[in-house]
N, C-alpha and C positions, 0 to 999 in steps of 0.2 A: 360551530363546527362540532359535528359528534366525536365520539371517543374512535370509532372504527375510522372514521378519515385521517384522526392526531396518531392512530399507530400506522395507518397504510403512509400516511409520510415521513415516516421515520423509520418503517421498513422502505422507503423511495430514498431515500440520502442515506442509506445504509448507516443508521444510527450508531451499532457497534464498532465501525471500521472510523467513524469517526472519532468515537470515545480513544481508542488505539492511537490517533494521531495526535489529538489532544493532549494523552499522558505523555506521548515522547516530546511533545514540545515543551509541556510543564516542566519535566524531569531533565531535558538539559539545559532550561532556563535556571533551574534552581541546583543544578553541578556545575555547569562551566557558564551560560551566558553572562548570568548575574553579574558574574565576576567583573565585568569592563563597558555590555553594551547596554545603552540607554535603554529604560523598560518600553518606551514609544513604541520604540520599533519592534520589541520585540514582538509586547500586542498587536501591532498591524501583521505581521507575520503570523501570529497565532489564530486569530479572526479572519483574516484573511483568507490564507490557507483552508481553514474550517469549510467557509462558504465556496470555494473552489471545488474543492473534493463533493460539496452536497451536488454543488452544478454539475458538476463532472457525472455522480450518479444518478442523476434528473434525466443530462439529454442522453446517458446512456441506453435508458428504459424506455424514453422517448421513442429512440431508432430502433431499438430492440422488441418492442411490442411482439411480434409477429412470432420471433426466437423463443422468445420469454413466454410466449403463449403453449409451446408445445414444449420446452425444459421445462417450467414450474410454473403450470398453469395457476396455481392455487395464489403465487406469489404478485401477481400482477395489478398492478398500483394504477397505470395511465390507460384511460382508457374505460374503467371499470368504476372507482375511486372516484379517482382526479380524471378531468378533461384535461383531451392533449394542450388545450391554449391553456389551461391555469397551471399545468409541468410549465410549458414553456415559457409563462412569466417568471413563476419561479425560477426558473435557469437566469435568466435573463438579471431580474433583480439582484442574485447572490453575487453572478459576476459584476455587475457594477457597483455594487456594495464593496464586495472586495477592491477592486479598483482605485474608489471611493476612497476608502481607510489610506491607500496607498497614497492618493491624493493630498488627503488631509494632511496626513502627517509627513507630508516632506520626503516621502521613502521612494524617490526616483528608482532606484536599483531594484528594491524590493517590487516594486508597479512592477518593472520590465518582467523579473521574474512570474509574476501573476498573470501579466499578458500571454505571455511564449507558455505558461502552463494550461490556460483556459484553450489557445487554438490547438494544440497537443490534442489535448484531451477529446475537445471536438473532433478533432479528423481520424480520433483512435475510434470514437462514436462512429462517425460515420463510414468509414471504411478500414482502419488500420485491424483493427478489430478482428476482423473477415480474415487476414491473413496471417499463412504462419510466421511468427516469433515475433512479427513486428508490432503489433499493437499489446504483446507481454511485456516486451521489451520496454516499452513507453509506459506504462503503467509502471514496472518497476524502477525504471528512471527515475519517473516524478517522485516517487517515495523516498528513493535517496537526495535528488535535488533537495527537496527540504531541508536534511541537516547538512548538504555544501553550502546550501545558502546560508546555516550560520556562521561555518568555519570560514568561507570566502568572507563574509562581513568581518570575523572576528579573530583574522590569519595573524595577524600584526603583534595583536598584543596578546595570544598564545602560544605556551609552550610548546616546543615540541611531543611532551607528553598528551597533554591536550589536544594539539590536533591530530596525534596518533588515534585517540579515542573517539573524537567525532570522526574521523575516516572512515573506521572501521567499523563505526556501529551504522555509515550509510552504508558501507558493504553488504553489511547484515540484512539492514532495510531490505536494498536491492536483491538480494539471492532469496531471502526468504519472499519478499512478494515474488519472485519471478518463477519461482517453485510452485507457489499457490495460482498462477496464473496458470499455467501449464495443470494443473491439476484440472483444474473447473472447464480448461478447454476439450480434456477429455470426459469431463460430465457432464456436459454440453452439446457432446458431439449429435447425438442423434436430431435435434431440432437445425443446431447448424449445417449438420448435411442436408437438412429437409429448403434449407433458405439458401444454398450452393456456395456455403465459407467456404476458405481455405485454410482452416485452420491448419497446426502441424499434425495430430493425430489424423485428420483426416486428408493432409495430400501426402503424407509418407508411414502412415500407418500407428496402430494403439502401441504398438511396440516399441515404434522408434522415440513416441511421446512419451513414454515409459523412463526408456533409455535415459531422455532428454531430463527427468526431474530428476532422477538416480544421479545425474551428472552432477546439475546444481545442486545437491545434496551433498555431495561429495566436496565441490569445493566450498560449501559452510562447512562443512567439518575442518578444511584446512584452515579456512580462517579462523574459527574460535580457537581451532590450536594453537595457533599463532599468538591469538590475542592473550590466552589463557599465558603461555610463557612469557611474552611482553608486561604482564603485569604481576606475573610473578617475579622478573627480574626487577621491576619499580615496588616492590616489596604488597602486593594488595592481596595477600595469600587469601583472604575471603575470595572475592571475588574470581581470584584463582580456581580457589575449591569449588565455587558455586559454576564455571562453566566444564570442569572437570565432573561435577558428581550431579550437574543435572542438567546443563544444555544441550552438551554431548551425547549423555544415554537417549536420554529423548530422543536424540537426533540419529542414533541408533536404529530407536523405536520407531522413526516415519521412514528412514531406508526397510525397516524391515515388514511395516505396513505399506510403502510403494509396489514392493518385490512383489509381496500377494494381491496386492489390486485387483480384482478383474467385472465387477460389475460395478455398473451406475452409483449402487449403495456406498458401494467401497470407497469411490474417488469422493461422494457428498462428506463421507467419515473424513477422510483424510484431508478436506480441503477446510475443515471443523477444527482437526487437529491441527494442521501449520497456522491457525488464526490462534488456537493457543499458545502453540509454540513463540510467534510473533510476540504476545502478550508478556511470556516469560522472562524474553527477551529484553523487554524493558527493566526488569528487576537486576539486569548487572548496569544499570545506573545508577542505584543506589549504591552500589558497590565499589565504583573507580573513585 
């Protein structure tokens, strides 16, 4: 396998968005899992999950070819690269892999979970996608699903502080991918309208999509406010200061690069930025 195939599949299972899920799985294994649930499970959850999210951006690119051809011609993996039949083994393999693990190791619950995330994903692929807020909405689900699935596994023998914090950092999850979803729907839009989505910028307009991340933006602001006083009153005045003097501004800084938004270039910047933002986000784990 040459060097240009081992990067075109790793620009195919969006390498970086994995690395992202990865650190959040590390970082609350090594804050609160540790503390009570067997490492088993946590590893089939962690492996698992991995190869879910690659499958997930396999048959995305898969269905998307045509889309993907006229948004970022340059970026296109299946087809060009890779054959559609060697994507769709790939797909196929990682889900049963994950599966697999789930198998092996006794993790009935964890499987279910793995199941109901693979057909998700698939019919966000194949159709949800195409429509407004529904297939954002399922994307940014699945991203907080992840750490429910650890607080559901590990509700029992957590505090209430505890599970204060993994709630709230799915919240985070949630709003911030569902912000960046909405982003890329409108930097997207021109190929989409060429393939007859229905995305939300394109059947109520770039404005009302506008509106719609300004929104979600807005209620991240109230929860890290929230979150910042809840841990200041549990005494974590860092971690205090750190969403006070730099999740916030930042958070500032993408309402106030949203407001100005107005070409293609803009929303590629801004949809660069919430994947930072995302990133930084992981740094008040180190801090609870």
């Amino acid at each position: 396998m040459s060097f240009r195939q081992i990067k075109s599949i790793g620009r195919l299972v969006r390498w970086p968005n994995l690395l992202i899920i990865a650190i959040s799985l590390l970082l609350l294994n090594y804050v609160i899992i540790a503390i009570s649930w067997k490492q088993i499970s946590f590893w089939v959850l962690f492996w698992g999950t991995l190869c879910i999210a690659a499958a997930g951006n396999i048959i995305n690119d898969i269905l998307d070819v045509k889309i993907d051809t006229i948004n970022k011609p340059k970026r296109v993996v299946v087809g060009r690269v890779l054959t559609q039949q060697a994507a769709w083994r790939g797909y196929v393999l990682l889900n049963l892999l994950a599966l697999g693990l789930a198998l092996i190791g006794g993790e009935w619950g964890i499987g279910l979970f793995f199941l109901t995330a693979i057909l998700l994903l698939y019919f966000y692929s194949k159709k949800w996608k195409k429509q407004a807020l529904i297939g954002n909405l399922v994307v940014a689900l699945l991203c907080a699903l992840v750490i429910v699935e650890f607080w559901w596994i590990e509700r029992s023998f957590l505090t209430i502080y505890w599970q204060t914090i993994l709630l709230s950092y799915a919240a985070f999850a949630f709003l911030s991918t569902l912000a960046r979803e909405l982003v890329k729907d409108i930097e997207d839009v021109e190929g989409d309208q060429k393939m007859n989505c229905q995305t939300l910028p394109i059947q109520y307009g770039l404005a009302t999509a506008q509106k719609g991340i300004l929104l979600v933006l807005l209620l991240l602001f109230i929860l890290l406010f929230w979150e910042g006083l809840f841990l200041y009153q549990n005494g974590l005045l860092l971690a205090f200061v750190y969403i006070m003097s730099c999740l916030i501004p930042w958070l500032f800084f993408l309402l106030y690069k949203t407001q100005k938004a107005k070409t293609k270039l803009d929303y590629t910047d801004l949809s660069g930025q919430l994947k930072r933002y995302m990133l930084l986000g992981l740094g008040l784990l180190l801090l609870v």
